[in-house]
N, C-alpha and C positions, 0 to 999 in steps of 0.2 A: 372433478377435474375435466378438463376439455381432451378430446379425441384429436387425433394427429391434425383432422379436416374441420374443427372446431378451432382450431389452433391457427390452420393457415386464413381461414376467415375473420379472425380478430385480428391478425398481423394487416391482412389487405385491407382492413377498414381503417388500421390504423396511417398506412398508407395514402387512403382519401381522402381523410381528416388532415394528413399533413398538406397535398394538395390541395385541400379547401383555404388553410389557414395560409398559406404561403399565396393562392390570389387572392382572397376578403380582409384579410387582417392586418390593418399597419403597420405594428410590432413585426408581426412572422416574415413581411414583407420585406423588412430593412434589413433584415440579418443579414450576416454574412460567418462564411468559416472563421474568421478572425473574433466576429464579436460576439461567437458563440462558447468561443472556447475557454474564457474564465471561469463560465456558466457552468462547463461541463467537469471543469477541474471540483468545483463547488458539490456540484452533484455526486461525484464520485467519493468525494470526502463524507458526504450525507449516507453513502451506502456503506460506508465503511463504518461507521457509527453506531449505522442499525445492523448489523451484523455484529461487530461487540458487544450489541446491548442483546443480541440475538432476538430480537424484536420482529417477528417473521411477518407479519403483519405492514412492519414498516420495510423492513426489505423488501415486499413486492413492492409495495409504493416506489419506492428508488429508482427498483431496477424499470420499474415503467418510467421514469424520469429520464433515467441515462436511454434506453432503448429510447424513447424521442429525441432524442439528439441524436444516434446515431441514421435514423431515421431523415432528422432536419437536413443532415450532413450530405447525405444520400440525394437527394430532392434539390440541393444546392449544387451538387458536383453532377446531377444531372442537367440542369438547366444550362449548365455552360461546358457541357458533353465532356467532359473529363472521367463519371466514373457514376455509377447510380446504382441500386440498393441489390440489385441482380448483381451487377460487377465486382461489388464489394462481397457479397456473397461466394460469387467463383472463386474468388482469388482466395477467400480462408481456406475452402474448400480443397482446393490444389496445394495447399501450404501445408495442411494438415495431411493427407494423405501422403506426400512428398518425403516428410518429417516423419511418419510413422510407418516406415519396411516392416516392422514386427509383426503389422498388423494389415499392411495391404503390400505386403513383398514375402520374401524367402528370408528375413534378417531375424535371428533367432536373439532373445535376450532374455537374461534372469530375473531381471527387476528394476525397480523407476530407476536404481541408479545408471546403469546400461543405459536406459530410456535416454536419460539427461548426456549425458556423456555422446551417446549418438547423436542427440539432436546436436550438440552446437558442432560436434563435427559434421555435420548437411549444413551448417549455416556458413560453417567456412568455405565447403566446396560452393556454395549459391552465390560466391564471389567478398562474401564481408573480410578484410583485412584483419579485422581483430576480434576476439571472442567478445570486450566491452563495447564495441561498437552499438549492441542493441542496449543499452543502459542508458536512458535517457539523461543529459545536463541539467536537467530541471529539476530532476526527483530530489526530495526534500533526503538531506547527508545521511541520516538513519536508515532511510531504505534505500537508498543511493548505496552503501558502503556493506546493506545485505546484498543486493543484485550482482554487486562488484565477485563479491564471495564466491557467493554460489554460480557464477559464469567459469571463472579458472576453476572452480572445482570440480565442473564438467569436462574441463580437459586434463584432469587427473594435476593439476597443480592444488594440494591440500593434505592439511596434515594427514596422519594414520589412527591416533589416538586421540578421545579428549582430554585426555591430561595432558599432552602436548600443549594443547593448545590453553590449558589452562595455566602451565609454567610460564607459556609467553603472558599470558592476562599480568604475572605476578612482574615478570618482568620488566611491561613498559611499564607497572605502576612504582616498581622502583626507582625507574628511570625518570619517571615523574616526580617523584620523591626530590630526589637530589636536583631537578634545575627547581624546585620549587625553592632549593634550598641557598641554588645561586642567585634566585631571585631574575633570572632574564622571563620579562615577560615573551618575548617571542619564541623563543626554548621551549617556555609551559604549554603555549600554546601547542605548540607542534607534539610533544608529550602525551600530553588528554586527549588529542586524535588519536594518538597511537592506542590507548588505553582504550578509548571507545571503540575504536574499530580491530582492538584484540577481542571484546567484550563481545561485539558483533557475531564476530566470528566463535568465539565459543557459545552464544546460542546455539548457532548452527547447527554446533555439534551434538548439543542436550535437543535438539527437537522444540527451540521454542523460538516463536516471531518477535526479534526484539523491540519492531515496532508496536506490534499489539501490547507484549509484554510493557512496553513504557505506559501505551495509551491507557492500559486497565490503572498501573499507579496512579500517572496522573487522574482519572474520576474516581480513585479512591482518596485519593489525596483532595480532592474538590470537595466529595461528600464529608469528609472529614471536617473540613475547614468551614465548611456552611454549617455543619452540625454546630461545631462551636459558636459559630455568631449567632447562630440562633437559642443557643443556651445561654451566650451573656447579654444578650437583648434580654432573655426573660427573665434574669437580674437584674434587668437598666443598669448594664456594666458598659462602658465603650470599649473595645477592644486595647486602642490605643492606651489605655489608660492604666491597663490589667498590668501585671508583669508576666513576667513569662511562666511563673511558677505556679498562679493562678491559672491560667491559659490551659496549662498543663493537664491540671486537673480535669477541665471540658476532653480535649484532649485523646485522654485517656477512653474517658467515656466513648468516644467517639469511635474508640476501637471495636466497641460492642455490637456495634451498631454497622460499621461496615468493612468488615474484616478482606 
């Protein structure tokens, strides 16, 4: 592993390399903040991947991905003096320190929950009108509707028990029950939010990421599902064709294999 001063010399080469490439190279030339940013969404989704797959290997690879972009970002917001890789530095630096009295003030706390509950209390003194305000519009509804959570629950708006929150789960899913039963598609709609975003929140409570928690279904459900096609291909079976009870059978199998 590299030493602190080993450390800041691969960051500053990696700084001249960005300078090289932003005046020799066509591509690095054209960017801008705007058309980098799809790129970076992409990237972030890539490190999140290999972090599920715990793939440490590819995690560093990532995290060197995303740190040159934040890097590009830098290099661009300095060239038209707005803000460059020092300044962006300061400011986490004073944000962090600002946010954490336990640890560079007199402010005594028990534990992360304290932690969290102070922090968005400093975010509202920092002038933000509302605790959701840092919840980005963009975030995809499933982590959209955990951030939502866990922001009021730093301001002590949350239940006390998980079985609270587990009668509510039972709740909207009855209520989903019955417009299911009246049949208004707009009802149901509104319903299976509620049920999803009760579900959300009773993660919370159990200590589990119901993003990741989806994500691992879904590649177990993928390995699943390729397990089988690759068992009725070596039947010359077509999928299509099987019934379901047949299917089944692969299936099954398929539970051996990636449980």
């Amino acid at each position: 592993m590299h030493t602190r001063e080993q450390q800041l010399a691969s960051f500053n080469k990696l700084l001249d390399v960005m300078d090289e490439l932003r005046e020799k190279c066509p591509w690095d030339k054209k960017q801008t903040l705007e058309s980098l940013r799809h790129l970076t969404i992409e990237e972030t989704y890539e490190l999140a991947d290999a972090i599920l797959e715990d793939d440490k290997q590819e995690i560093k690879k990532e995290l060197g991905d995303l740190l040159l972009h934040i890097v590009f970002y830098a290099k661009i917001g300095a060239e038209t003096n707005d803000f460059d890789i020092g300044t962006i530095c300061d400011t986490i630096v004073e944000k962090l320190i600002h946010r954490h009295p336990h640890i560079y003030g007199d402010v005594k706390v028990q534990d992360e929950e304290e932690v969290k509950k102070n922090w968005e209390k400093l975010k509202l003194k920092e002038g933000k009108k509302s605790v959701l305000e840092g919840v980005p519009n963009s975030l995809p509804a499933l982590v959209k509707a955990n951030r939502i959570q866990d922001k009021v629950a730093g301001v002590g708006f949350d239940w006390e028990e998980p079985q609270q929150v587990w009668e509510k789960v039972q709740e909207e899913l009855s209520e989903l029950n019955e417009e299911i039963k009246n049949g208004n598609k707009d009802n149901i709609e509104s319903e299976f939010g509620d049920v999803l975003f009760s579900m959300v929140n009773y993660a919370r409570f159990i200590g589990v990421n119901p993003e990741n928690a989806l994500e691992r279904t879904n590649k177990k459900f993928t390995n699943r599902f390729q397990f089988l096609e690759a068992a009725a291909k070596k039947e010359n079976k077509q999928l299509s064709e099987m019934t379901l009870a047949e299917m089944d059978v692969f299936w099954e199998q398929s539970k051996t294999e990636f449980k």
